[in-house]
Residue frames relative to the residue before (quaternion, step in Angstrom):
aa qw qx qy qz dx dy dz
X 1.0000 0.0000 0.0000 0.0000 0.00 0.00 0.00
X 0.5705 -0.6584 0.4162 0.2604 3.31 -1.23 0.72
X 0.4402 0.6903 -0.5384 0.1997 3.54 1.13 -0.60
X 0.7664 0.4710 -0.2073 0.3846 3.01 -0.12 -1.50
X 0.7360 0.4116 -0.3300 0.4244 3.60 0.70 0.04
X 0.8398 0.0813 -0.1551 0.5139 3.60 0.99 0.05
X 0.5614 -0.6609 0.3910 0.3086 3.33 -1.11 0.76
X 0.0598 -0.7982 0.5985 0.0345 3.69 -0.60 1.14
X 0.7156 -0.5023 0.4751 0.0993 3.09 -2.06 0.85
X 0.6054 -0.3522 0.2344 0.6742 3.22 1.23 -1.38
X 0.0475 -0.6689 0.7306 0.1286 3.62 -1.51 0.66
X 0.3845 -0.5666 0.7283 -0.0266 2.49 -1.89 1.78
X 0.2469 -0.7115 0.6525 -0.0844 3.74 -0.58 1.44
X 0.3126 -0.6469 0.6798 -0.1471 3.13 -1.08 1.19
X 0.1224 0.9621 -0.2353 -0.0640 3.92 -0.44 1.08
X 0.1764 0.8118 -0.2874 0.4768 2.03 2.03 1.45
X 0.2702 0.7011 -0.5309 0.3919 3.84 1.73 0.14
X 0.4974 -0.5292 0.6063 0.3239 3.30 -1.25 -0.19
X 0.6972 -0.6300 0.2409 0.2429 3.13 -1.24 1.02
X 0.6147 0.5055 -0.2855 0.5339 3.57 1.07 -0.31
X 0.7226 0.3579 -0.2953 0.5124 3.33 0.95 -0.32
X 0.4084 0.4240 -0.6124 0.5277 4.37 1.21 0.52
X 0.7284 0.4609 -0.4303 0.2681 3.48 -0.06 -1.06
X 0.5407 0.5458 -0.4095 0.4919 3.95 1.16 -0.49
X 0.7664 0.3531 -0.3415 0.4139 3.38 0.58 -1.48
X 0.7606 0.3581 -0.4235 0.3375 3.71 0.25 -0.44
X 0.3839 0.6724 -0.5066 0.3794 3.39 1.15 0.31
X 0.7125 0.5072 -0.1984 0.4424 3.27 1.15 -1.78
X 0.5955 0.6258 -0.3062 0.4001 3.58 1.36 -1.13
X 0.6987 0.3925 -0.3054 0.5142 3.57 1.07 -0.90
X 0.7464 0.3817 -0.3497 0.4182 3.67 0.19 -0.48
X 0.6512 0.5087 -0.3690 0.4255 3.69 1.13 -0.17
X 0.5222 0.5391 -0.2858 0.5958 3.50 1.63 -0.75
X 0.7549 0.2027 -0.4772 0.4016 4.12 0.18 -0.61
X 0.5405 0.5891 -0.4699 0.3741 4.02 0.81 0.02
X 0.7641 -0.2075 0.0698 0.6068 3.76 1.14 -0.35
X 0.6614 -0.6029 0.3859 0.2238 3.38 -1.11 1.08
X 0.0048 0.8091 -0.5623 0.1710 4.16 -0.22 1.43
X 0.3454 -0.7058 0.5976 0.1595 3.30 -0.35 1.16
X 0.0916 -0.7469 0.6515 0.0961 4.14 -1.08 1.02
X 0.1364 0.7463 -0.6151 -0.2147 3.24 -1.23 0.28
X 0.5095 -0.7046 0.4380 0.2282 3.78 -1.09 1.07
X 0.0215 0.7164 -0.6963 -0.0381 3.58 -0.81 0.25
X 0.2392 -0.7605 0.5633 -0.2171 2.86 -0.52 2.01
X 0.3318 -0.6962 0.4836 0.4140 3.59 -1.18 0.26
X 0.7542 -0.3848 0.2543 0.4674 3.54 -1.16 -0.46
X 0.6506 0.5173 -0.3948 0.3915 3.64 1.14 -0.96
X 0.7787 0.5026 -0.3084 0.2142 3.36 0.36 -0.94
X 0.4112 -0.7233 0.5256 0.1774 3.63 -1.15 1.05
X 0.6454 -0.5494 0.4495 0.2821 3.26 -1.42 1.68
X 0.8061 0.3305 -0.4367 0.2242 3.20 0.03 -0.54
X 0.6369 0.5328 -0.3203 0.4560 3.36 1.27 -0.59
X 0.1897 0.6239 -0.6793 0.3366 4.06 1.06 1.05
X 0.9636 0.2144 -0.0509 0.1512 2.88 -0.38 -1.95
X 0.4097 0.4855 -0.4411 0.6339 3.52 2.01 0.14
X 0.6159 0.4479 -0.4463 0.4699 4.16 -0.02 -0.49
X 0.8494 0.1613 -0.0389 0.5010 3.87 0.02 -1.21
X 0.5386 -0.6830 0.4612 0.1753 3.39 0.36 -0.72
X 0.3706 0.8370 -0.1418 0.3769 3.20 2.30 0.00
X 0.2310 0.7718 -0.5919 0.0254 3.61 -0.17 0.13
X 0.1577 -0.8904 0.4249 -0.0422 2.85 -1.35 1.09
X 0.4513 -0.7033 0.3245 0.4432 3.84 -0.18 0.14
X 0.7533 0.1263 -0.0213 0.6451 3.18 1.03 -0.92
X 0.1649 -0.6386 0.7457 0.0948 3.99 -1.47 0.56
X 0.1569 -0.6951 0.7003 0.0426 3.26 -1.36 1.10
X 0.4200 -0.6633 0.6030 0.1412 3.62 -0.87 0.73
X 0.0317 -0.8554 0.4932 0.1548 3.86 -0.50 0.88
X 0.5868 -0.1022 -0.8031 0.0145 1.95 -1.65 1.23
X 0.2831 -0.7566 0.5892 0.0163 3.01 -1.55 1.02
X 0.4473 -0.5966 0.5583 0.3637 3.82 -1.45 0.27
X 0.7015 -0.5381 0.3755 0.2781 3.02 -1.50 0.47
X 0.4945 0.8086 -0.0267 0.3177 2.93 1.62 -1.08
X 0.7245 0.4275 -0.0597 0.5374 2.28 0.91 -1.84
X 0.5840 0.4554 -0.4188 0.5255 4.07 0.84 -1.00
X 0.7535 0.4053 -0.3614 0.3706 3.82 0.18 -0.66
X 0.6782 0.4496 -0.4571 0.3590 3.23 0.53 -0.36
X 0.7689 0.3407 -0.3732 0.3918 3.57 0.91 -0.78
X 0.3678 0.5779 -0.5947 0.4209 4.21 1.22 -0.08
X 0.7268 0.5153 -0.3784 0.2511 3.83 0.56 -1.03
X 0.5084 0.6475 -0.1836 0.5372 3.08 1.76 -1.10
X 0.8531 0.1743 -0.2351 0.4319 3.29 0.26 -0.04
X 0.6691 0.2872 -0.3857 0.5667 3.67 0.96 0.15
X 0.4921 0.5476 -0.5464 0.3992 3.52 0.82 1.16
């Protein structure tokens, strides 16, 4: 994965990876986040229950998008948060 290799703005996670790959990214998500502050936002399907993000993976996020989603809706809150 690219995290670790470049400094991002914001990552917008998508949690529909396969399972062996959340556990890499939130590995990568926590150690890139204590080296410099990175807004995340999750895009999640409909079944799955908030609480069981961050006890399942370990993830925390600023914002959770619900799929299927509006375009709109992702832009308005990426803006929200790198304002």
């Amino acid at each position: 994965m690219l995290l670790g290799t470049y400094d991002y703005d914001l990552v917008i996670a998508d949690l529909k990876l396969p399972f062996p790959y959340l556990d890499d990214l939130s590995a990568q998500l926590r150690n890139q986040r204590a080296r410099r502050p990175m807004p995340v936002i999750l895009v999640l399907p409909a079944y799955f229950v908030m609480d069981s993000i961050s006890s399942w993976f370990g993830m925390e996020a600023e914002e959770i998008i619900i799929r299927p989603f509006s375009p709109v809706e992702l832009t308005s809150k990426i803006q929200a948060l790198l304002n």
